[in-house]
N, C-alpha and C positions, 0 to 999 in steps of 0.2 A: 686283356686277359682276365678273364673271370675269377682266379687266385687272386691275383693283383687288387684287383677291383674288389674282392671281400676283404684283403689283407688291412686295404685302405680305411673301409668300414668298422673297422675293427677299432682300429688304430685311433679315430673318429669316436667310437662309443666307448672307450676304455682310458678316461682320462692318465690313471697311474702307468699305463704301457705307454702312451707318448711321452711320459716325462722319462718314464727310465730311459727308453730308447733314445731322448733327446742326450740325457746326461750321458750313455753311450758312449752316442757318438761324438758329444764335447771332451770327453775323457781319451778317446782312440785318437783325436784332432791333437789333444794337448800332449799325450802320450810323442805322437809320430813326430811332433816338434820337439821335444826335448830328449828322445832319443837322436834324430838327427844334429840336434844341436852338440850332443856328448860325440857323438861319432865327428862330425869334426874337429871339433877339439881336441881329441886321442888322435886324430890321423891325417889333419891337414898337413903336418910339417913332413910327414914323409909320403905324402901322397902330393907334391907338388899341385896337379891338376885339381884337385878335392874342392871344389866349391861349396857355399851352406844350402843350396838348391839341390847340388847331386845327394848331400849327405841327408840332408829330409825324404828326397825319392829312396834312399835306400832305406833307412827306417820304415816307409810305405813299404816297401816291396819283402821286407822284412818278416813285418807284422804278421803281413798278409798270406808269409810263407811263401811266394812265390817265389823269391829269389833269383832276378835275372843272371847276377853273377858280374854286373858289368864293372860294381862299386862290393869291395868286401872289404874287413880290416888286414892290415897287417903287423898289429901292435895286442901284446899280450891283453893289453888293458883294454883295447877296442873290443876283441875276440871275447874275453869271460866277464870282464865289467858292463858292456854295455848289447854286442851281440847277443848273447846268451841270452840277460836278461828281456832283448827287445823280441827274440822269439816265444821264449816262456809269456808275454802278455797277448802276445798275439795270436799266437793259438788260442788263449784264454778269451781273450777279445771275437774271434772269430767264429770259437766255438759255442759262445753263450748267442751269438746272431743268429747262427746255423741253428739252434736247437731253438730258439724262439720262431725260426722261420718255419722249422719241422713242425711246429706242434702247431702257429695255425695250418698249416697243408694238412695236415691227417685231420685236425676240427674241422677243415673245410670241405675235405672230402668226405667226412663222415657227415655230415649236416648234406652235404649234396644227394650223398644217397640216401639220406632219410626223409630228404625235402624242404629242409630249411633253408636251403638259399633262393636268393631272388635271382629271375630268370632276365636274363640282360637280351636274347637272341632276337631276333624280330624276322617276321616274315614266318614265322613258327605256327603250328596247328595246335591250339588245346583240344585236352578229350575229357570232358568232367565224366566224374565216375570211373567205377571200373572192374564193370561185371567178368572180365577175365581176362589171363593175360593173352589166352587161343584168337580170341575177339580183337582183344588188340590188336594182333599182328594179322589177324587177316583184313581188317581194315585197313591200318596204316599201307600194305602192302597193296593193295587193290587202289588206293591211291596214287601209291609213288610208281603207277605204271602208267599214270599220265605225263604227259611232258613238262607241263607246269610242275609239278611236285614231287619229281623224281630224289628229288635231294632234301627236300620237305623234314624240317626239326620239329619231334614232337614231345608236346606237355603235359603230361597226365596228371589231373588234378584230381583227390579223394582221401578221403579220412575213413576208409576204410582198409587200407595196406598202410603197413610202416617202412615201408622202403621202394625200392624199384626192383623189381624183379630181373632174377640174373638171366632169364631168356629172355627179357628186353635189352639192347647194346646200350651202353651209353652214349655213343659217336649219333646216334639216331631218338635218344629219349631221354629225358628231365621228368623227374619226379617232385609235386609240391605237395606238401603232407596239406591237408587242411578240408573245409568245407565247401564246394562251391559254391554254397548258398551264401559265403561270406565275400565280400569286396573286396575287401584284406588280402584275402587268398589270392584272389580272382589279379588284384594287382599285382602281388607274387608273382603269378605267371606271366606276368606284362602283357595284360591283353590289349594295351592300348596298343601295343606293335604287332601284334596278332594276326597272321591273313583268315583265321579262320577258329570256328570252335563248335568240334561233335559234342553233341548234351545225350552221353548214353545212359539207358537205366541201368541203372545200379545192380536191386533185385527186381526182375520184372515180378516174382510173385510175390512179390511186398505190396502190401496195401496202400500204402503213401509214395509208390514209385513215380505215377504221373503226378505228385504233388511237387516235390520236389525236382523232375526237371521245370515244371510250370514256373518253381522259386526261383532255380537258378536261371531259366530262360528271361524269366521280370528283370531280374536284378542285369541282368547282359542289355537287354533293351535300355534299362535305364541310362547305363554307364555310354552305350554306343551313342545317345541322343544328348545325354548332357555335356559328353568331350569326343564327339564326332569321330566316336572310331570305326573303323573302316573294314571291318573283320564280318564275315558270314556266318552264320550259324545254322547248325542242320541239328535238330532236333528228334531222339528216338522215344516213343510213346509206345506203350503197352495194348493202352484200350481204345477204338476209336470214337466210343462216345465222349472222351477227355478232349477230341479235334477242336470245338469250336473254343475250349479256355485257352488252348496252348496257341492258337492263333492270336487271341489278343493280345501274346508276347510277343506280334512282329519278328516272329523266326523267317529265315530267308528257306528254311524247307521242314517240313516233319515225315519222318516214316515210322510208319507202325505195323508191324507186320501179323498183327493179329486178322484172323479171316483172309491171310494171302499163300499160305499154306495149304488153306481148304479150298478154296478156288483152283489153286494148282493143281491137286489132287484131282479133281472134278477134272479139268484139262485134258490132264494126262489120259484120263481113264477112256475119254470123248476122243480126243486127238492125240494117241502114243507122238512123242517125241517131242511135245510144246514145251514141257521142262527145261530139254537142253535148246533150244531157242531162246527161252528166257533167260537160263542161265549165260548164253551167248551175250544176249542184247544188253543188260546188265553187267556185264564184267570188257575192264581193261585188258584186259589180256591177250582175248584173241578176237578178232570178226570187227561187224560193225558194232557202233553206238550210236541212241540216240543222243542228239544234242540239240536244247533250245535256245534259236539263237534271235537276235534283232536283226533286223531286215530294213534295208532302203530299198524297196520295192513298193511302196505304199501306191494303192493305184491299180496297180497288175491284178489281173486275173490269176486264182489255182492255177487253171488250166493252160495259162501261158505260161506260167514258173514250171509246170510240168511239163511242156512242151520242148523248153530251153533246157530242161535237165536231160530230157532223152537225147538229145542232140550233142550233148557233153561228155565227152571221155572218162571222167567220174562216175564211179560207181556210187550212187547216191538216189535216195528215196524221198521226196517233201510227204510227208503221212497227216499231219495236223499242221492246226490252227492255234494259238493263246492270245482269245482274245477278250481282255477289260479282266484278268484274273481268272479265265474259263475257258476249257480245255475243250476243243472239236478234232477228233480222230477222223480223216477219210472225209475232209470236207467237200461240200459242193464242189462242182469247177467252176462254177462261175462269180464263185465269192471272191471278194477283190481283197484286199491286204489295205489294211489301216493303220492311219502312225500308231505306233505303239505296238499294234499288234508283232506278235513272236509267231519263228516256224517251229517246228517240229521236224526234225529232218534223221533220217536213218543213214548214216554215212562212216567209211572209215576215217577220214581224217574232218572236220571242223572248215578246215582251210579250203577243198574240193567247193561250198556253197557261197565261199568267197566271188572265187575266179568264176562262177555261174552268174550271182547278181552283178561282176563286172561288166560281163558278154549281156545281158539284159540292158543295163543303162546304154550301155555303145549301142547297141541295138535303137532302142527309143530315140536318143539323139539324131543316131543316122533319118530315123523316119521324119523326126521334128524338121530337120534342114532341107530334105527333098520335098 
């Protein structure tokens, strides 16, 4: 439990609160024994069955206000001499726990939404920056329409808001006040347990905007290479003459959307409707998508992987080639598939180009054995 687990930390940095709380609890120990001890001796002799075990439980149970009932007095003396008093400390006992346990729950919920606490979740998405919170949520959303990341926790990392905004849930978002150009921070969000982390610009018309994802893009490479973390990063750029610095940060993707606007426009104006095609092909939501996948095909012709698709009850397209880091649209057919190289496939589900390279290898085999 993440209370728990700050409560601990707490407790941890704050020498003078574990001693109180230790005295406490040696006081409520010491207390529950010598009120049990008074209660028996007010009320063994008329309580035949009164054990110093039952008389210590009722003192516990006392304290604690519960009062099961099973053990009470039946003696003046037991009733205002020692009941009375054994409830008046333990309210007071109970109540000074309760109001210590209140006040760190509202620090720690205030710190939570301001960003102070360290992110314990794993499998979680960071989002450094955070040019809006519109942005946010159509991103996160266009995610968790994948199957993998439907349920997807996310961390938005930025020292430019002081809290988390109330149209972000909390069930679905953590907020870490700070820089992500800082480690510091960047540990905060635990990005060693991290599947994942969008590097969005800030202010794209800020002049230092590609500098600073560049900062925090170095500083994520380092961290992944020096404790082998396992986390992807997709990086958003402003200007596309910044492409070749942001690549020697080892991002696993960068998009820039400068000059794809104005192509689209051109598009549209040439081919009415290419827009919503793209917006199609592009979004989870509805149609297909492209996906680049790895291939045990190595060997095969285009044209026989085309051949095996039409044959397939999947609705699926093979379009390109990725080969040695270099992308061919609408390849030859007669180009063969190399280890390493990636397809390019237009399909509604992932899975569809699966069961297709199955029916290819059985295929091969059969021909290997006749």
């Amino acid at each position: 439990m993440p209370f728990f687990q700050h409560f601990l930390r707490w407790l941890k940095q704050h020498r003078l609160a574990r001693l109180r709380l230790f005295r406490i609890f040696l006081l409520a120990v010491g207390l529950n024994i010598m009120f049990g001890l008074l209660f028996y001796l007010a009320e063994h002799r008329i309580q035949t069955g009164l054990g110093l075990l039952d008389a210590i439980w009722w003192a516990m149970v006392t304290m604690t206000t519960v009062g099961y009932g099973d053990f009470y007095p039946q003696t003046n003396c037991g009733r205002f001499l020692i009941a009375y008093p054994c409830m008046l400390v333990g309210i007071a006992i109970v109540g000074y726990l309760l109001g210590m346990a209140a006040e760190q729950f509202f620090e720690y919920t205030s710190k939570k939404k301001r960003g102070f606490v360290q992110i314990t979740r794993e499998n979680h998405i960071i989002i450094c920056n955070f040019p809006s919170a519109d942005k946010i949520r159509r991103l996160t959303s266009e995610l968790r329409l994948h199957p993998l990341y439907e349920k997807t926790f996310f961390v938005i990392v930025s020292d430019t808001i002081d809290r988390l905004p109330d149209s972000l849930p909390e069930n679905n978002f953590a907020f870490v006040y700070g820089s992500p150009t800082c480690e510091t921070t960047l540990q905060k969000a635990n990005l060693k347990n991290a599947a994942g982390v969008f590097i969005l610009t800030g202010d794209p018309a800020g002049s230092d905007a590609d500098a600073i994802t560049f900062a925090i893009a170095s500083i994520i490479d380092l961290l992944r290479r020096e404790h082998q973390y396992p986390c992807k990063v997709v990086a958003e750029l402003s200007h596309r003459e910044k492409l070749p610095l942001l690549r020697k940060a080892r991002v696993d993707g960068i998009v820039t959307p400068e000059g794809l606007t104005d192509c689209l426009l051109a598009q549209e104006f040439l081919y009415p409707g290419i827009h919503e095609i793209i917006t199609q092909i592009v979004s989870n939501e509805i149609g297909s998508q492209f996906y680049i996948l790895a291939t045990r095909l190595a060997g095969h012709r285009v044209a026989d992987i085309q051949v095996a698709v039409l044959k397939h009850p999947a609705n699926l397209q093979v379009i390109g080639i990725i080969k040695k880091g270099r992308t061919f649209l609408n390849p030859a057919k007669d180009s063969r598939i190399e280890p390493g190289d990636k397809l390019i496939i237009l399909a509604e589900s992932r899975r569809d180009f699966s069961a297709i390279e199955d029916d290819i290898l059985k295929n091969r085999e059969a021909v290997q054995r006749s």
